[in-house]
N, C-alpha and C positions, 0 to 999 in steps of 0.2 A: 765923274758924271753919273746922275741919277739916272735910270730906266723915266722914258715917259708916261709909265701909266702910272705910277706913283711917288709921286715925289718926297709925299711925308708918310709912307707905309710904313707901321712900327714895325713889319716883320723884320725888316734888316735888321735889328734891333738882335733877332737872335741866329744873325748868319755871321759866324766865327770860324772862319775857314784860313788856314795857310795860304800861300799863294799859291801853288802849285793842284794844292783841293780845290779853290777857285776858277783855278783855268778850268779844270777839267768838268767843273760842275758850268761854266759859263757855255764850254762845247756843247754838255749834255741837252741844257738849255736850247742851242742851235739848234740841236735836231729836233727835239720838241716843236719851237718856234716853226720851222719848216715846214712840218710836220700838218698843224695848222694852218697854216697859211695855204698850203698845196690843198689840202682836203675840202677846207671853205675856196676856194676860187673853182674847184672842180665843182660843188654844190652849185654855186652860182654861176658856170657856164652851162649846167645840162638844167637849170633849174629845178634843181630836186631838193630843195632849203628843206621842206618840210620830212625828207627822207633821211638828211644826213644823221647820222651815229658812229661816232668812231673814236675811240677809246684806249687810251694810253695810261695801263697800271702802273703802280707805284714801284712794281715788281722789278717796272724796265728800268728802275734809274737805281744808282750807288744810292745809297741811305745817305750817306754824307752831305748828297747834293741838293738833296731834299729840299731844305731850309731857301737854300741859295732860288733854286726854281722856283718857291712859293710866293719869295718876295717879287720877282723879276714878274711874274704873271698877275701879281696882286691882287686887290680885293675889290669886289662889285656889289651893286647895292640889292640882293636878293639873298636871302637865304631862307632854306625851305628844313624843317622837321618831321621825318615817319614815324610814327610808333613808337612816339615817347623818346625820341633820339636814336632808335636801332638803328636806322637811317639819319645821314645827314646832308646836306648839299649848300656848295657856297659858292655863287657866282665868282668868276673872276675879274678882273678887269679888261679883259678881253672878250667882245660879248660873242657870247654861247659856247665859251669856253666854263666848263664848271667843275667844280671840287669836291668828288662823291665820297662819304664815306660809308660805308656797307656793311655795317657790324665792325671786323676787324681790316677788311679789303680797302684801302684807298686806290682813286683813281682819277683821272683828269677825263671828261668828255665832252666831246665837240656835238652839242644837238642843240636846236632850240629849245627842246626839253629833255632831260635827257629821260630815259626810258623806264627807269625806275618811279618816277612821279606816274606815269600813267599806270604802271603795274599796281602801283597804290589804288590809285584812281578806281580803277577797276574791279578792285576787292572789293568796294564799297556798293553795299547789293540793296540798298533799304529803299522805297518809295515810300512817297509821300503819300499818306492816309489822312484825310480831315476827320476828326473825332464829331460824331456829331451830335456828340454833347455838350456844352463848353461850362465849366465853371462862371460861376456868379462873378461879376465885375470885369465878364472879357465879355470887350464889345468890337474892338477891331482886328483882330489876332485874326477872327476866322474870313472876311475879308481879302486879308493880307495873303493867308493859305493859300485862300479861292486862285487867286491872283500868280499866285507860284506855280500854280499846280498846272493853268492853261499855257503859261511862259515852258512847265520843264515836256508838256506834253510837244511844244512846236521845238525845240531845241535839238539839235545834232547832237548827243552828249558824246560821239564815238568817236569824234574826229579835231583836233587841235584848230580853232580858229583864233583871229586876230581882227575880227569883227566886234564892236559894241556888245557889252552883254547887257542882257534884261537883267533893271536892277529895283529894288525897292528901298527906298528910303526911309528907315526909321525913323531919324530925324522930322521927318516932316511928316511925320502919320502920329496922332492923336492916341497915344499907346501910356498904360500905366503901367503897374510895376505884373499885378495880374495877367498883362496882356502879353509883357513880354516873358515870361513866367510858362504863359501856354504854350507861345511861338518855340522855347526852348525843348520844352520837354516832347514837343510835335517830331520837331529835327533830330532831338540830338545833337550831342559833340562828337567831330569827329577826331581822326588819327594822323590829321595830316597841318602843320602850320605853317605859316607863310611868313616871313618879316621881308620888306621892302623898306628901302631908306632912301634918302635924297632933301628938296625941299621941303616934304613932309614925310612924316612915316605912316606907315599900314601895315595891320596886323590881320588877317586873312587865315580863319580856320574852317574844315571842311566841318560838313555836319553830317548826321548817319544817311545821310539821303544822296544819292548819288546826282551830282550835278549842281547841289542848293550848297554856298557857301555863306559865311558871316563873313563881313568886310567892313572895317573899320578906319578910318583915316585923322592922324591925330596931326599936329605943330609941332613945331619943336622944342616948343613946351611943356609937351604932352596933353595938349586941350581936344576934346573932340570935336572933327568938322564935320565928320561924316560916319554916320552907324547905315550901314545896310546889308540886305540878302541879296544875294548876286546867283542869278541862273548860265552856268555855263560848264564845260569840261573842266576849263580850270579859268580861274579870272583872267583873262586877256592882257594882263599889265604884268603877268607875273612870267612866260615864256618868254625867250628873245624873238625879236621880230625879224621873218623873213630878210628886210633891208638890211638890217644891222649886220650883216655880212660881211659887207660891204667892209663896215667898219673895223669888223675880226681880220680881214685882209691885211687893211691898212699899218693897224696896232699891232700885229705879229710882224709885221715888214719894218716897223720902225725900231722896234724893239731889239727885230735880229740886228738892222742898224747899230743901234746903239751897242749890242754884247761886241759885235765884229769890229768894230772902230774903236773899242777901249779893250780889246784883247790885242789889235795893231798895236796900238800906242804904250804897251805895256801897263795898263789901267787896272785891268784885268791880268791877274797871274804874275 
């Protein structure tokens, strides 16, 4: 029997375990799963969603079992980039279960975000200056600015929401190659990327401005449907959502299901 949260995860692909490193890595698993389970249903009876953090090193498990728990917890549609790859993080298929990696540190952590994204967040010190001079041929760019600058003044930037962000629309704003040429070198690139997948994808990078992000939404094609600047802490589509809890409960309850009932039957081990 397959785990329900992936059925065609190539990880199994490189889980080569005896049977006996199986059971043991499937236990491991239990208490993980538990583990999860206990901590999101604790978050959701005191409603403290947006407070949960708790964190399960790579440290605590046999190295052997590794493989086997990556698959079993498998893979979700966010993955995020710090510093050029210093940092790494990859949703799992449990949501607000995520896959940190920390230079050399690996670690599994239960948060809607986990902490390290804000810590990035926060490093990022630049505010938005309108130049106010603009080169020949920008006509909309300084507008557009105008337009950022009263959206990042009214914005909470200090606090994780899950409310609409202020966005602007590239796409539907009258910009040539000059304009967005100005808008670039206004922001900056920042140190933080974003990839999300699903029925379309989105590629979402910070810019040196703290709060103003570039946001991009392609097909699966790759054609573009949507270019924009997005005012917020971090784009709202990109944390897990409070409810989705709900759901971590479920998927770690099924899951344990699934390891317990094929370690009975001799499936496992």
């Amino acid at each position: 029997m397959t785990s329900p949260l992936h059925n065609s995860s190539s990880r199994w692909a490189n889980v080569q375990l005896d049977r006996e490193t199986e059971r043991k890595a499937a236990l491991e698993t239990v208490v993980l799963l538990s583990a999860v389970k206990d901590q999101a249903q604790k978050a959701l009876a005191q409603r403290s969603e947006h407070e949960l953090c708790w964190e399960f090193s790579f440290n605590q498990f046999q190295p052997e079992h590794i493989d086997f728990i990556l698959a079993t917890i498998g893979t979700g549609e966010v993955r995020i980039s710090i510093d050029n790859g210093r940092v790494k993080l990859e949703e799992t298929a449990i949501p607000a279960l995520w896959h940190v990696q920390n230079g050399q540190t690996h670690s599994l952590v239960l948060a809607l975000m986990p902490p390290v994204v804000g810590d990035a967040i926060n490093q990022i010190e630049g505010r938005l200056v309108i130049p106010q001079e603009t080169p020949p041929n920008v006509f909309a760019a300084p507008s557009i600015l105008q337009e950022l600058q009263v959206a990042l003044e009214k914005t909470d930037l200090t606090h994780l929401t899950h409310d609409p962000a202020f966005m602007v629309e590239l796409t539907r704003q009258p910009l040539d190659t000059q304009d967005r040429d100005f808008l670039m070198m206004v922001m900056g690139e920042g140190l933080i990327e974003i990839w999300l997948s699903g029925f379309a994808s989105a590629y979402i990078r910070s810019t040196q401005i703290q709060g103003l992000w570039s946001s991009q939404l392609l097909n699966n094609a790759g054609k573009q449907l949507l270019d924009s600047l997005v005012v917020a802490r971090i784009p709202p589509e990109v944390p897990c959502a409070p409810e989705e809890l709900s759901d971590t409960v479920k998927m770690a309850n099924e899951t344990l299901q699934w390891i317990e009932d094929d370690l009975e039957r001799g499936a496992l081990g």
